[in-house]
TIMIDO-444868 format. One record per residue (C-alpha): x, y, z; residue number from 0. Coordinates in Angstrom, 2 decimals. Layout:
BEGIN
X|Y|Z|NUM .
...
END
This chain:
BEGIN
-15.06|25.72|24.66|0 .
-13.52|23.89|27.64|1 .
-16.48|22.69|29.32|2 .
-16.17|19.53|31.19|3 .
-12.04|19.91|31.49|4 .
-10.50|19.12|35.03|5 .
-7.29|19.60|35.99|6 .
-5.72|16.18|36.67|7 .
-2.14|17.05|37.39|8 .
1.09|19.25|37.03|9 .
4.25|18.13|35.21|10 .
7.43|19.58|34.78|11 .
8.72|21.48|31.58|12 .
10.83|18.73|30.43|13 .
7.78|16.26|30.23|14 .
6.45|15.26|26.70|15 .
4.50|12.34|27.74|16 .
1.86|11.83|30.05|17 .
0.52|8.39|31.61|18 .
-3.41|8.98|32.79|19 .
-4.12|6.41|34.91|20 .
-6.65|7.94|37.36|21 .
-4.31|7.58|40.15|22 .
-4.17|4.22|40.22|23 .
-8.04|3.17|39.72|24 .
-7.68|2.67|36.07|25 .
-9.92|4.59|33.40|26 .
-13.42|3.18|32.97|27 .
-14.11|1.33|30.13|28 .
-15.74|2.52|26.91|29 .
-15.47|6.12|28.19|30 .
-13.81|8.70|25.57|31 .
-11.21|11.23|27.14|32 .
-10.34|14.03|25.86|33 .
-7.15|16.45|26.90|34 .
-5.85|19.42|26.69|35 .
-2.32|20.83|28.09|36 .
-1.40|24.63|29.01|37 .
2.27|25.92|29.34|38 .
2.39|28.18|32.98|39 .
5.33|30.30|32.63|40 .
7.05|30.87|35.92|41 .
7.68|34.54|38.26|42 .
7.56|36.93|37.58|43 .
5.86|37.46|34.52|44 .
3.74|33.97|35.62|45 .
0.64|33.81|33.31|46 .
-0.55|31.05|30.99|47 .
-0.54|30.24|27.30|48 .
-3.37|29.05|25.45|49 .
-4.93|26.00|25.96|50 .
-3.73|23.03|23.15|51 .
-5.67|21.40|20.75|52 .
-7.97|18.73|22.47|53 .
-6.95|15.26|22.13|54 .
-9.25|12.04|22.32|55 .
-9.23|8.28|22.79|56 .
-11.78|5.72|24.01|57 .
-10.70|3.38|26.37|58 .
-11.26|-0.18|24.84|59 .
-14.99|-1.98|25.69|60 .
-13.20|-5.42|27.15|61 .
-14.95|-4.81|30.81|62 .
-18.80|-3.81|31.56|63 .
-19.25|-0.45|31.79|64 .
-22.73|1.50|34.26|65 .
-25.08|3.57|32.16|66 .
-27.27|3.97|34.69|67 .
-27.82|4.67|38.12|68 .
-30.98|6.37|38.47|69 .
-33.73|7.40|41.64|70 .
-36.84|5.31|41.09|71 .
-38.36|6.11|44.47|72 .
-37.45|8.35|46.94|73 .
-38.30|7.04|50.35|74 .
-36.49|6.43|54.41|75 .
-36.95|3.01|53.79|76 .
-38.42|1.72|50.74|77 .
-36.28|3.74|47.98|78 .
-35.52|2.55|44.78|79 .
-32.76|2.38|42.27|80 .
-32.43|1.44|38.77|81 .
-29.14|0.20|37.48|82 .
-28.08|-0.93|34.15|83 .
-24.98|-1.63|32.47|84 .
-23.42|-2.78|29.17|85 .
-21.33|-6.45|28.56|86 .
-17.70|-5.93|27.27|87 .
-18.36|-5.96|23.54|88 .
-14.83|-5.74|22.64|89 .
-13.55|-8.38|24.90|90 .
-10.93|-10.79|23.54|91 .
-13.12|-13.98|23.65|92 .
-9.91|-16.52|23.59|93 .
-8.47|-14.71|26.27|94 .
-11.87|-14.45|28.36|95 .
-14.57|-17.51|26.89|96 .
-18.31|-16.55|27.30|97 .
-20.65|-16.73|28.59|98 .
-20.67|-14.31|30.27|99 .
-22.45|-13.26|33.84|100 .
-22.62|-10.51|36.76|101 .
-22.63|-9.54|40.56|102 .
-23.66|-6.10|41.30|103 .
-22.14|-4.40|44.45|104 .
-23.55|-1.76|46.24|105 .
-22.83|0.64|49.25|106 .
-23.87|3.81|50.23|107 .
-22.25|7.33|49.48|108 .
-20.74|9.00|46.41|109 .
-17.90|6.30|46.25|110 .
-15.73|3.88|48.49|111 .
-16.11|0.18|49.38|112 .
-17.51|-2.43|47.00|113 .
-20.04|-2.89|49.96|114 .
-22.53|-5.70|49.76|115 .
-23.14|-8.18|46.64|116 .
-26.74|-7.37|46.24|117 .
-27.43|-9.58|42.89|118 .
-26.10|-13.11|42.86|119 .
-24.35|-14.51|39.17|120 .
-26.91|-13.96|36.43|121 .
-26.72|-13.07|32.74|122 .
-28.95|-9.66|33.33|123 .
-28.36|-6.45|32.58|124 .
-30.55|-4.28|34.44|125 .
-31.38|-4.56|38.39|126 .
-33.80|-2.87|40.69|127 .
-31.95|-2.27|43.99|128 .
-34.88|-1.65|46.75|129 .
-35.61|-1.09|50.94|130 .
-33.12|2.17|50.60|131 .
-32.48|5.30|52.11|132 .
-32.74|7.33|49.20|133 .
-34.21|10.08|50.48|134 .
-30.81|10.91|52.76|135 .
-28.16|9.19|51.12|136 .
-26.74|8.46|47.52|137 .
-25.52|4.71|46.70|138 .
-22.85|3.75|44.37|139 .
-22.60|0.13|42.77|140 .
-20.20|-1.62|40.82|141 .
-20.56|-4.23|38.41|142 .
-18.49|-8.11|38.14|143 .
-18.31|-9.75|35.25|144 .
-17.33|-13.68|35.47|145 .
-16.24|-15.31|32.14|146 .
-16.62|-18.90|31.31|147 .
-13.49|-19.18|32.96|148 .
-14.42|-17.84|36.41|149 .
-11.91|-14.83|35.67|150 .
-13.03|-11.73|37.18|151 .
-13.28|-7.82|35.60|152 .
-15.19|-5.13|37.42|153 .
-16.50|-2.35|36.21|154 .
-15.74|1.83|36.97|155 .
-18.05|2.28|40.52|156 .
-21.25|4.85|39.74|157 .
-23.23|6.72|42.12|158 .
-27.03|8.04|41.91|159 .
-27.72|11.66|41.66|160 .
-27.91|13.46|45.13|161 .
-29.80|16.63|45.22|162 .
-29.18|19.00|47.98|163 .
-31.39|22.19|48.95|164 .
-31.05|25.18|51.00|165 .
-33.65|27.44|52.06|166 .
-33.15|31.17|51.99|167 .
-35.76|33.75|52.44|168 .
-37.83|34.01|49.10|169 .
-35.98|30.93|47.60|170 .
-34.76|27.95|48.00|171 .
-30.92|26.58|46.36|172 .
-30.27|23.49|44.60|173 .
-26.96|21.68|44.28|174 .
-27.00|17.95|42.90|175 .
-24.11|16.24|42.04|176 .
-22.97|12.30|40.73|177 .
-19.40|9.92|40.94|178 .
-19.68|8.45|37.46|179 .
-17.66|7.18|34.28|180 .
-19.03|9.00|32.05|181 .
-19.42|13.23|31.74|182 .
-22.59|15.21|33.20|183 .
-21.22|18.14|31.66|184 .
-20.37|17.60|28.16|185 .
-20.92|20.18|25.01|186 .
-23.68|17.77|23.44|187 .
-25.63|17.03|26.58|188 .
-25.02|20.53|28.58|189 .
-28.02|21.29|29.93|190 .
-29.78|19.65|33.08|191 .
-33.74|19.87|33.75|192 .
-35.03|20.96|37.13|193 .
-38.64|19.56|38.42|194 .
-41.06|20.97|40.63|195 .
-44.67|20.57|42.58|196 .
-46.65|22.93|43.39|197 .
-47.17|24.78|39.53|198 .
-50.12|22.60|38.21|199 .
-53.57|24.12|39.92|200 .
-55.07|21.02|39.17|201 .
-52.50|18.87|40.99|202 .
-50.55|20.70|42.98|203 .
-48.26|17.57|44.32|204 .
-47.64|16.78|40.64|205 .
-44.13|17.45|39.74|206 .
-43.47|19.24|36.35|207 .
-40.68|20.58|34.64|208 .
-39.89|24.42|35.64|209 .
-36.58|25.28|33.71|210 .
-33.31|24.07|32.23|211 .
-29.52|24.60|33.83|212 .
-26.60|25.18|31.43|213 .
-24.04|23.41|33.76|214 .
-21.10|24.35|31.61|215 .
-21.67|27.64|32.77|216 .
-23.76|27.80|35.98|217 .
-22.43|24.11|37.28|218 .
-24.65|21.78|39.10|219 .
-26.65|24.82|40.86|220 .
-30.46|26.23|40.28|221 .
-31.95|28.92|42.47|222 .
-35.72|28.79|42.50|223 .
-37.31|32.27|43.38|224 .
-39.70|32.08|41.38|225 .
-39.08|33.77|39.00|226 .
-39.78|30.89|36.29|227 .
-43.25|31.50|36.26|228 .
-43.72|35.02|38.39|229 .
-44.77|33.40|41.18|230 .
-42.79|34.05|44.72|231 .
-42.06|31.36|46.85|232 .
-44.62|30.99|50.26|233 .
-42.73|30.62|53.67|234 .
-45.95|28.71|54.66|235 .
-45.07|26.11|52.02|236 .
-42.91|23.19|51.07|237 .
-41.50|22.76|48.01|238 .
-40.51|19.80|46.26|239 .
-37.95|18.95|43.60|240 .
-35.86|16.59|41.42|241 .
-33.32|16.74|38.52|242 .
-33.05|15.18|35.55|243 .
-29.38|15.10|34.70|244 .
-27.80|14.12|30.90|245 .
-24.30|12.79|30.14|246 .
-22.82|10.68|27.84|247 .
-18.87|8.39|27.75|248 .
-18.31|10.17|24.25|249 .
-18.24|7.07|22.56|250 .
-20.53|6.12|19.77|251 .
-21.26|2.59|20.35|252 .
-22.65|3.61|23.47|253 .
-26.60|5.02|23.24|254 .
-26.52|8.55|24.37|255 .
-27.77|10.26|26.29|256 .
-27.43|8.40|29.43|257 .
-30.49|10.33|31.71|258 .
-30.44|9.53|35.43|259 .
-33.17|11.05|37.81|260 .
-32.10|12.37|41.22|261 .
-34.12|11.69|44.74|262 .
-36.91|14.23|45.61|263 .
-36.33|16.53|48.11|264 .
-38.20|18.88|50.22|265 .
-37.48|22.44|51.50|266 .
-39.29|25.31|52.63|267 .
-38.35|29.33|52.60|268 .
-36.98|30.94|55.32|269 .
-36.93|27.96|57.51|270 .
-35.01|29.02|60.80|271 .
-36.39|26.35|62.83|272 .
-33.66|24.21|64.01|273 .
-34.04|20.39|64.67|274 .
-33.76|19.32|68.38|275 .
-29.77|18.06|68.61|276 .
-29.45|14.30|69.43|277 .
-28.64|12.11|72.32|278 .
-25.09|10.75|72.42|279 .
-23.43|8.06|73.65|280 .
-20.03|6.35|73.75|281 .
-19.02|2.72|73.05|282 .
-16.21|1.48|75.29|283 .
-15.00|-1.37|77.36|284 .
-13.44|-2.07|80.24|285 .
-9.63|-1.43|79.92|286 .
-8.70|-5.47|81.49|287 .
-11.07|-6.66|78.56|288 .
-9.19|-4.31|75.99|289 .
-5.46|-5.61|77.33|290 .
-7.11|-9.60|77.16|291 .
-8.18|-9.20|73.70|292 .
-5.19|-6.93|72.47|293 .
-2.20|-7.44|74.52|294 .
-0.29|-4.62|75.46|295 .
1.56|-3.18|72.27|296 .
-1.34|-2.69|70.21|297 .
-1.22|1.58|68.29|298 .
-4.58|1.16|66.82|299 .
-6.62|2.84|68.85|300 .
-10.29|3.86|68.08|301 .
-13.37|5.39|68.95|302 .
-17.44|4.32|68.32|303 .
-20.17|6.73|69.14|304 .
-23.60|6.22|68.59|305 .
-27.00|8.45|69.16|306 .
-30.48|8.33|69.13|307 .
-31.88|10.88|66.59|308 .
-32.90|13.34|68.17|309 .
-34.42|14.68|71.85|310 .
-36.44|17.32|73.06|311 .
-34.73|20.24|75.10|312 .
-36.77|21.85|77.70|313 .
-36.62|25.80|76.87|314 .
-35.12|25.45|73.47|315 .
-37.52|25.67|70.39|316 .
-36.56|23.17|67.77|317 .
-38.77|20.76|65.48|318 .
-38.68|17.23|67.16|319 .
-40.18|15.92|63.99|320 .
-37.77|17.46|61.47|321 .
-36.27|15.54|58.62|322 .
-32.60|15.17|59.24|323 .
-30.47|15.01|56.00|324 .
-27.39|14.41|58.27|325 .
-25.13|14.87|61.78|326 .
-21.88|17.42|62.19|327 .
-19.42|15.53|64.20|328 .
-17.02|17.32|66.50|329 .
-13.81|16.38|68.52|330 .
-11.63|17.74|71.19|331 .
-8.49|15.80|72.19|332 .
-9.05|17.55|75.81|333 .
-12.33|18.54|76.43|334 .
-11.60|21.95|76.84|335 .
-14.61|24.46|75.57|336 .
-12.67|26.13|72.66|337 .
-10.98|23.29|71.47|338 .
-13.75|21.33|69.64|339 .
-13.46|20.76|65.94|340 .
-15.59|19.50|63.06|341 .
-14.06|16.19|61.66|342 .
-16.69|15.21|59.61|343 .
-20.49|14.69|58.41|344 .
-22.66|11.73|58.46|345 .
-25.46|10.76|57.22|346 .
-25.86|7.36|59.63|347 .
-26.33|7.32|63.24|348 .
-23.17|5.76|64.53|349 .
-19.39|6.65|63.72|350 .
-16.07|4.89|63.82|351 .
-12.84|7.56|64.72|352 .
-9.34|5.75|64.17|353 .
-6.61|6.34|63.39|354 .
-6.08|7.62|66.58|355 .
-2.99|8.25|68.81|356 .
-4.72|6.99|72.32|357 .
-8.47|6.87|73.81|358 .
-8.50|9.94|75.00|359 .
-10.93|12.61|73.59|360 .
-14.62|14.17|73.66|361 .
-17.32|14.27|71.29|362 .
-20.60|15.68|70.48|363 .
-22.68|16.30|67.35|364 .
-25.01|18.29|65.82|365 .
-27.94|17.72|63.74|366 .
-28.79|19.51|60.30|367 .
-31.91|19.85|58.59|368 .
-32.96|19.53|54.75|369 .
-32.81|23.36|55.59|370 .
-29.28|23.29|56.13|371 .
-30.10|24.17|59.82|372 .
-27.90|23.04|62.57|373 .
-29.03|21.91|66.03|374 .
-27.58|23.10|69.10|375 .
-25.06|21.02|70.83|376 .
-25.84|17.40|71.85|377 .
-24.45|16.18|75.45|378 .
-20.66|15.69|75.28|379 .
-18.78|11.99|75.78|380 .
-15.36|11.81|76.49|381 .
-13.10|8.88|76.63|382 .
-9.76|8.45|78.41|383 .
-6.64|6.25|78.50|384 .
-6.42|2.80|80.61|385 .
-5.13|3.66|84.32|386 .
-5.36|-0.18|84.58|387 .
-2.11|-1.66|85.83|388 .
-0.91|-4.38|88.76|389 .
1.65|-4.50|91.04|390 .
3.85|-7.44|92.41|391 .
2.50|-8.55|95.72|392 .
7.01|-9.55|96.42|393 .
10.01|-7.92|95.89|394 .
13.60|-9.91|96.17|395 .
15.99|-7.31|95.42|396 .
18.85|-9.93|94.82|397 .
20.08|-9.25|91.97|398 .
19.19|-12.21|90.42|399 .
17.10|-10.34|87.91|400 .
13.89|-11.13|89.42|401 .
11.74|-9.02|91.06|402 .
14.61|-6.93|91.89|403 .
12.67|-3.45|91.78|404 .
9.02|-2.49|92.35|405 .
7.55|-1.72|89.32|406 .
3.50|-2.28|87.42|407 .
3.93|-5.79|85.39|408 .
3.70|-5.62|81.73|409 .
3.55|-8.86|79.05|410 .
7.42|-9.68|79.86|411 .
7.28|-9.88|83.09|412 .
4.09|-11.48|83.84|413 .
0.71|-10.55|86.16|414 .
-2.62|-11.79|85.57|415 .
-3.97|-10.76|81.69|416 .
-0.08|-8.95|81.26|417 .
-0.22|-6.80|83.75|418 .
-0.33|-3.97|81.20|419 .
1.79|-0.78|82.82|420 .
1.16|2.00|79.56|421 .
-1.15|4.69|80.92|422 .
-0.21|4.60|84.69|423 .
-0.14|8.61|83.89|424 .
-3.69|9.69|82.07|425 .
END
């Protein structure tokens, strides 16, 4: 039974020692990992052998560890989260004195930056986190713990439980997934439990538990056809679920299971209505303000777009009122019709491109529905490079090394705000 193994990394033959780390974020605490190794023999017989014996140790309890990160409310902007966590019971106290107290930090998405402290020093162990977006975005939070000392530990980051659906005629797909410490898909706790409206005649907005997932075997995935209670799926209706999703760290000191709820989320079959796209726009300023504020020899250069959620098109059908789970963006270093590409997908409605080699380059985006249905194009922005530049009003070609040739002024050799000569050629 191997259910719940990743594969974490490759090592040559010669290695009999192994240092898991997680790449540098450290292992969370209290969590109990478990590994196995497999020998791949090389061409051109290639192959495996079979797996080892599994191997397990629990990261010492000296830091506080999430057990819970779960949907309380689903709402635009009223959602709710509960989190809770557990003090370092195996701390050294000499090294770190109590008491002890906690920050939480949230921000939104699977994982990333520490965000925003949302709950000031306190001894608590359990916050409600409300006015969210839970309905379109998970949020991940991370817990500080200050000794009496001042001296700082944080915990592992964990994220809620984001449900997904997609709508396909007769049914509609499910795919939920978490960023925690601890396993979702463990022997003990294998089995996730799918919720649904529309079953109870007598309420038919109540949600109620329709079936079970084995994720060791069919991973974080249900499809709903019906088939649960012999009932097919209306197109004329909307359907409404959540999951309930076990896991435990494997360690015994730890009360298991730890049961987190996901958002609810909406869908209805064969829905082939597309939203109406959005309206874009570009942030930019004037290249002499640029060259003021960042001198001539700056290389990070960047782009903002922003855009309105969404507009109606004259002679294009699309749902105006649609609920938007999140925007396809798309880039084109040149404009040119076939040389768009998708660089990413947000769930906000404003992005930040750097990491960039100049200004220059067009955008536009696409909306997508809780349907997974994309939106035709939005309008396109483009952005070029500065043409700003001055000349010298003199020349004195004397040879006395000034002003001896014509040429645009840059920061050496003076001009109003540099003079900056760089992109004479866009």
């Amino acid at each position: 039974d191997y259910a719940g193994y990743t594969l974490i990394d490759e090592v040559p033959v010669s290695d009999t020692s192994y240092k898991d780390d997680n790449n540098g974020n450290k292992l969370a605490f209290d969590a109990n990992y478990c590994y196995r190794l497999v020998a791949v023999f090389p061409s051109p017989q290639n192959g495996e052998s079979y797996v080892s014996a599994e191997t397990c140790g629990i990261i010492k309890a000296d830091g506080p560890a999430i057990t819970h990160v779960t949907v309380d409310k689903t709402d635009l902007n009223d959602g709710e989260i509960t989190i809770s966590w557990r003090g370092p019971f195996e701390i050294d106290q000499v090294l770190f004195p109590p008491p002890y107290s906690y920050e939480l930090w949230r921000d939104a998405g699977f994982e990333g930056d520490i965000g925003v402290k949302i709950m000031n020093i306190s001894p608590d162990t359990t916050f409600v986190d409300s006015g969210l977006n839970t309905a379109q975005s998970p949020y991940h939070y991370t817990v500080k713990l200050f000794d009496n000392n001042n001296t700082e530990i944080r915990s592992t980051p964990a994220s809620s439980v984001y449900n997904e659906p997609t709508a396909l005629t007769g049914a509609i797909e499910l795919n939920w997934s978490a960023s925690v410490p601890w396993s979702n898909n463990t022997a003990t706790y294998k089995y996730h439990y799918v919720y649904r409206d529309r079953v109870d005649t007598n309420d038919p907005e109540k949600l109620v538990l329709i079936d079970s997932v084995d994720v060791n075997r069919e991973g974080f995935f249900y499809h709903d056809n019906g088939s649960f209670n012999g009932e097919e799926l209306s197109d004329q209706l909307l359907y409404c679920y959540y999951i309930e999703v076990f896991g435990t760290y494997g360690n015994p000191s730890i009360d298991a299971p730890q049961i987190n709820l996901s958002q609810i989320i909406c869908a209805q079959p064969n829905d082939t209505i597309t939203p109406c796209p959005p309206e874009l726009f570009l942030t930019t300023k004037p290249c002499n303000e640029i060259f003021i504020e960042r001198g001539c020899n700056f290389v990070d250069y960047y782009n903002t777009i922003i855009w309105n959620k969404s507009v109606a098109v004259e002679g294009e059908e699309c749902d105006l009122d649609d609920e938007i789970k999140g925007y396809n963006i798309y880039f084109s270093a040149t404009g040119e019709e076939d040389t768009f590409e998708k660089i990413d997908f947000v769930k906000d409605t404003t992005y930040f491109h750097g990491i960039l080699n100049s200004f220059a380059g067009c955008y536009y985006i696409t909306a997508v529905d809780r349907s997974n249905n994309e939106s035709i194009s939005s309008n396109t922005v483009c952005n070029d490079n500065c043409p700003y530049y001055e000349l010298p009003n003199i020349i004195t070609p004397n040879g006395d090394g000034k002003n001896d040739t014509f040429r645009p002024f840059d920061e050496t050799t003076g001009g109003e705000n540099g003079g900056c000569p760089r992109f004479v050629n866009s």
